[in-house]
C-alpha positions in Angstrom: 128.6 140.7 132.0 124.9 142.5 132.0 123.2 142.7 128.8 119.8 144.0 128.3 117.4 141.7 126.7 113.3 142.2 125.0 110.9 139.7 125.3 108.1 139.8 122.5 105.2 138.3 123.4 101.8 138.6 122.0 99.1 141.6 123.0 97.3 140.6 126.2 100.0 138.4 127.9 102.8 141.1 128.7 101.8 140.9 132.6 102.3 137.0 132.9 105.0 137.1 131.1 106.8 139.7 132.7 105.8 137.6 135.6 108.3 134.6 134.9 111.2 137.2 134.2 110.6 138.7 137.9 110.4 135.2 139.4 114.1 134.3 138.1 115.7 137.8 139.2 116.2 139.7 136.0 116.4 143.6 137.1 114.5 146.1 135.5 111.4 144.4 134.0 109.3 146.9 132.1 106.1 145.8 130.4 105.0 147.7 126.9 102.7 146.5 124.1 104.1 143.0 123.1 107.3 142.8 124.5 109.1 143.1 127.9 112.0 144.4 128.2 114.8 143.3 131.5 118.5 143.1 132.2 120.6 140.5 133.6 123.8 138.0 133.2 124.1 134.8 131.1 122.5 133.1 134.2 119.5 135.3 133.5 119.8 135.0 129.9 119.6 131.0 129.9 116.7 130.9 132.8 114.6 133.3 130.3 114.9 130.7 127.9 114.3 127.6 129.7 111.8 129.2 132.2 109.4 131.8 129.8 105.8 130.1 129.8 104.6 132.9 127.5 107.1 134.9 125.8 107.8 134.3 122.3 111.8 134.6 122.6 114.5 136.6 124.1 116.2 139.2 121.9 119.6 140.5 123.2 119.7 144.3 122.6 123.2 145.1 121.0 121.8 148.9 120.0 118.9 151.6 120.0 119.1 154.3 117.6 117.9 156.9 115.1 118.4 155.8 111.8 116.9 157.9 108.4 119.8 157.1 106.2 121.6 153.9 105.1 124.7 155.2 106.2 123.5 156.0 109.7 122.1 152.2 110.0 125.2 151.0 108.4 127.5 153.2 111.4 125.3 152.2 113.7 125.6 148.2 113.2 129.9 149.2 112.3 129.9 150.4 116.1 128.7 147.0 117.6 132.0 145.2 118.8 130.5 141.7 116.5 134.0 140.1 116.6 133.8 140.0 120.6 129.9 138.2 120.0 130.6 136.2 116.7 133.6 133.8 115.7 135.4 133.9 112.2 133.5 131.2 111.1 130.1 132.1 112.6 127.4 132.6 110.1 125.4 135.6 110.4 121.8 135.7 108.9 119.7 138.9 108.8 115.8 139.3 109.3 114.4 142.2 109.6 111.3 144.4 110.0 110.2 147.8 109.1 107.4 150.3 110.4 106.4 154.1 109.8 109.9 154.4 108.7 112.0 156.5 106.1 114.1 152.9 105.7 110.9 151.5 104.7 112.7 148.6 102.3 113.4 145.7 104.4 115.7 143.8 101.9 117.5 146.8 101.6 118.3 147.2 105.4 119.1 143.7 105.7 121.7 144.2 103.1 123.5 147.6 104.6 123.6 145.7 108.1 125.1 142.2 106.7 127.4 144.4 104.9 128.3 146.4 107.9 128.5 143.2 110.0 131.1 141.6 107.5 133.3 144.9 107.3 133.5 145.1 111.2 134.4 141.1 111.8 137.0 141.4 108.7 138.7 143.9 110.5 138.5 142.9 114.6 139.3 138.7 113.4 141.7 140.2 110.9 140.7 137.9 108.1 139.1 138.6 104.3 136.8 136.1 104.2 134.5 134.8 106.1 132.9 131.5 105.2 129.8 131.1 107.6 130.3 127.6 108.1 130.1 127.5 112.3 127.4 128.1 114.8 124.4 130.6 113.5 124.0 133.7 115.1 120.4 135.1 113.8 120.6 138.8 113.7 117.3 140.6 114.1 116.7 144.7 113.2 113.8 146.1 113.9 112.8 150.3 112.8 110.1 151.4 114.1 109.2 155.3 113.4 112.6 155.9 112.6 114.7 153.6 115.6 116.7 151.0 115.0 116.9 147.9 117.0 119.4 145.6 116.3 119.3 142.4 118.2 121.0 139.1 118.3 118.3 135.9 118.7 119.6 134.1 122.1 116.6 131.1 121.2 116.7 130.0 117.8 113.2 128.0 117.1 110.5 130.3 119.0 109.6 129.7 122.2 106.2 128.2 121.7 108.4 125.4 120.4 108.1 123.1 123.5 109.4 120.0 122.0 106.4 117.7 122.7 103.9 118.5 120.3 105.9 117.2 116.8 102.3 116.7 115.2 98.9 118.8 116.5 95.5 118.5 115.4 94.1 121.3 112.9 95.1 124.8 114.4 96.1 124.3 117.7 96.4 126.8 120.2 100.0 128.0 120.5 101.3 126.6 123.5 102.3 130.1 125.0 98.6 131.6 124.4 97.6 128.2 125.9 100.1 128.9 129.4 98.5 131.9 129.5 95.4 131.1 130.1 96.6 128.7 132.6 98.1 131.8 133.9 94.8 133.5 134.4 93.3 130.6 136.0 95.5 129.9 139.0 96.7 126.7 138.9 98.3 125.0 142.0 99.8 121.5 142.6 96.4 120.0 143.3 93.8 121.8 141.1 91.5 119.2 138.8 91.3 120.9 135.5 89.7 120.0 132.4 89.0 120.6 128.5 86.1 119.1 126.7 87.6 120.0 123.5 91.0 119.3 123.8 92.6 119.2 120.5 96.5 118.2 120.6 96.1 118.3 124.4 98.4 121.7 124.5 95.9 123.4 127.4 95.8 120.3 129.4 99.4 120.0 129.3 100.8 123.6 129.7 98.7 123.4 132.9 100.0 120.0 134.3 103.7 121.7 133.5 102.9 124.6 135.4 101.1 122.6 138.3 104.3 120.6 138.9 106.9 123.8 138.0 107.6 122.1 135.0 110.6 124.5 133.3 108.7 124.9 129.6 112.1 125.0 127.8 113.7 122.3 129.2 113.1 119.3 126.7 114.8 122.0 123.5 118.3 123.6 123.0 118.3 127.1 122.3 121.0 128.7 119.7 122.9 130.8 122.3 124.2 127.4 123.8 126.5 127.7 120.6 127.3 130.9 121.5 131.1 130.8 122.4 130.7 134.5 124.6 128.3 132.6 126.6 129.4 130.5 129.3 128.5 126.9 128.8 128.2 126.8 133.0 125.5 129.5 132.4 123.4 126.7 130.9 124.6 123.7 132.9 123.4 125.6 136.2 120.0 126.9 135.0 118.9 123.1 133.7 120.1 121.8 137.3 118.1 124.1 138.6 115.1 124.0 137.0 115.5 120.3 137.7 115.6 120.6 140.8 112.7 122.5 141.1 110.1 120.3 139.5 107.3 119.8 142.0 107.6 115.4 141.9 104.2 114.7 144.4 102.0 117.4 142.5 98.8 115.8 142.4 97.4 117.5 139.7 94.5 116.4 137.1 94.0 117.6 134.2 91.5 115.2 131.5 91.1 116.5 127.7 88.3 115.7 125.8 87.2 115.1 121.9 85.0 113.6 119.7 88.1 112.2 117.4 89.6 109.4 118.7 93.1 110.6 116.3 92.9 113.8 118.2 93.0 112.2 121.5 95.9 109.9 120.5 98.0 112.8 119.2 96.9 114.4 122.7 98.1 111.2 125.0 101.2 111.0 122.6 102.2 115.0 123.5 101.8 114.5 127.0 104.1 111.5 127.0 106.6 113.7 125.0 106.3 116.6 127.7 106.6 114.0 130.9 102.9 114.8 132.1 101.4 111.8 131.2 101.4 110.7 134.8 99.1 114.3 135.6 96.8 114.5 132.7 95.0 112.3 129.8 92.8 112.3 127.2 89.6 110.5 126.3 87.6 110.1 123.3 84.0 112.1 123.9 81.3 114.3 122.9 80.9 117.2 124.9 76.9 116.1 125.2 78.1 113.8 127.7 80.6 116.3 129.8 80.0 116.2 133.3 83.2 118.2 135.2 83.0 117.4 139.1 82.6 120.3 141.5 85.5 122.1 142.2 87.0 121.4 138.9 88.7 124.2 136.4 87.7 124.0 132.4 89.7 125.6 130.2 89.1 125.0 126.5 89.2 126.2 123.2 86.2 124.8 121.1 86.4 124.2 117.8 86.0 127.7 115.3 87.2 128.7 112.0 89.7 126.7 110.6 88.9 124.0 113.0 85.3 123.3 112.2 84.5 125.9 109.2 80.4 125.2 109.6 79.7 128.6 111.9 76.3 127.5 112.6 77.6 124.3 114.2 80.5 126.4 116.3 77.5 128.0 117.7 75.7 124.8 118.7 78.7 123.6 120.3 79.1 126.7 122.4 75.3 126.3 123.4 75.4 122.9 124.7 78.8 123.7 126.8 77.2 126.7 127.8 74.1 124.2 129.2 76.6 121.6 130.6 78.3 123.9 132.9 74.8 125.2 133.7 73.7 121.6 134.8 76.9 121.0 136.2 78.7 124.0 137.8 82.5 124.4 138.2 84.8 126.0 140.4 85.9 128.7 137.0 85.7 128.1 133.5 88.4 130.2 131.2 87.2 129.6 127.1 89.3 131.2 124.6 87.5 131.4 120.6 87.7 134.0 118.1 83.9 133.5 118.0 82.2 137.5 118.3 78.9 135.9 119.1 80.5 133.4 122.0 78.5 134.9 125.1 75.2 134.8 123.0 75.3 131.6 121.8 76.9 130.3 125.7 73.8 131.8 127.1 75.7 133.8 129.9 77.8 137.0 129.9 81.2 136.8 131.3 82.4 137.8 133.9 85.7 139.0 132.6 87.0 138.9 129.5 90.9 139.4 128.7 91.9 140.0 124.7 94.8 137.6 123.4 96.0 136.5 120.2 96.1 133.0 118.8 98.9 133.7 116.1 97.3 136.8 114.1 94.1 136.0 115.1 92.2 138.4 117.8 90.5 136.1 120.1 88.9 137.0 124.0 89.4 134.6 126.9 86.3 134.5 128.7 86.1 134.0 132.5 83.6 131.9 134.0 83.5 132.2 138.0 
């Protein structure tokens, strides 16, 4: 069966991530602010989860409407067939979001589409209770200037959720802002990358998954695998085959970076989880001493905000990378801060810049060729 699926991501990544959804044959990929929307089968839906570097999770579309009243959300959620998608004993949670809307109270709307949800699975399982006690199925609606979005959540735990990096230094790139970068850098089986502030490792390690085709999902379980309308095979065949594909003689490099020899332990202990640690490792240095070869890629994040709180030190950091790669020039150099003042206090203007967002937080990528 075809279902239509959205992809949000966050602003400034749409075109890599609509990227990954071409690559594994879903039709119809269209790219709008934060999200991508595509269409394909349960094979499509499980290689969106396992193979998405940068999306934040995949959303099945049930139904797109107006909606001004509560009773014209409530008929609207009635009119989804939810006994042919959710068991008796499925549980059901509601989240939901609200924008430049007449239904503006989100608790509210939660409420009229759980209640509309239970009416309609009362009446196709033929039952007058329903005790929640099986597989979640998180329901999602969205109203945005009036439309209503209801979705059901194919990936449980969001898709920055690897499964390597259980602990992380003090805030950590995500690790889909992180791919990308990577993204915008170009990395092959062979490229030498490097970070000289690498954190919890996450660039490093995004980069050594993509250089050896690395599925990013493949090391978590996503919530439609309990999903009884979804073929188990479905699953079975997209983790052989993204298997399969790993790239096993990539000969990629990637070496992180810091000045805190916990950081760099936290950083080797990630890339062990991930099974990179054969393509990439981390050192304990100061980024005084960073010498890249020529030829080599930097990508970094250096330490800002939350992660170092003294501005006036941020700056002196960026000044003395921004002299390194002077004395020693690389093949490009991609650096991601929320830092305003980042090309002043580097000492060079960019050559392009590209706008993403770490979480909330606005932050430019700046390119280095």
């Amino acid at each position: 069966m075809e279902y239509t699926f959205v992809a949000p991501c966050y602003f400034g990544v749409e075109s890599a991530a609509a990227f990954d959804f071409k690559r594994i044959g879903a039709k119809d990929v269209a790219v709008t602010d934060g999200r991508i929307t595509f269409r394909g089968d349960e094979e499509i839906l499980a290689a969106a989860n396992l193979e998405s570097r940068c999306a934040e999770r995949i959303l099945m579309l049930l139904k797109s409407t107006k909606a001004v009243t509560f009773d014209e959300l409530f008929d609207a959620v009635y009119e989804i067939p939810w006994e042919e998608l959710i068991p008796a004993d499925g549980a059901f949670p509601v989240k939901g979001s609200s924008l430049s809307s007449q239904l503006s109270s989100v608790p509210a709307c939660q409420s009229i589409v759980k209640k509309a949800i239970v009416e309609r699975l009362k009446k196709g399982h033929r039952v007058q209770t329903l005790p929640e006690t099986g597989a979640a199925h998180q329901v999602r609606v969205s109203l945005r200037k009036d439309t209503a979005e209801i979705f059901l959540d194919t990936s449980g735990a969001g898709l920055h959720k690897r499964g390597y990096r259980r602990t992380s230094t003090l805030a950590p790139i995500k690790e889909t802002l992180a791919a990308a970068m990577i993204d915008l850098g170009r990395i092959y089986h062979d490229t030498r990358a490097r970070d000289p502030f690498c954190g919890s490792g996450t660039l490093m390690i995004e980069a050594a998954l993509k250089a050896a085709n690395v599925a990013p999902g493949l090391r978590r379980r996503f919530a439609a695998e309990q999903y009884e309308f979804i073929p188990k095979k479905a699953w079975e065949n997209q983790r052989a085959r993204a298997i399969e594909a790993i790239n096993r003689e990539a000969e990629f490099e990637g070496i992180g970076y810091d000045i805190d020899p916990q950081a760099v332990e936290i950083a080797n202990a990630n890339a062990k989880k991930a099974g990179v640690a054969r393509l990439c490792r981390f050192e304990t240095a100061d980024v005084r001493r960073f010498s890249p070869e020529p030829g080599t890629m930097v990508f970094t994040n250096p330490p800002y905000g939350e992660r170092l709180g003294d501005l006036a030190q941020a700056a002196e950091l960026e000044k003395v990378l921004g002299k390194r790669l002077e004395q020693f020039p690389v093949r490009g150099a991609y650096i991601v801060t929320a830092d305003a003042e980042f090309e002043a206090n580097f000492g060079k203007k960019a050559k392009r810049r590209r706008k993403l967002y770490n979480g909330m937080i606005p932050c430019q990528v700046y390119m280095y060729f």
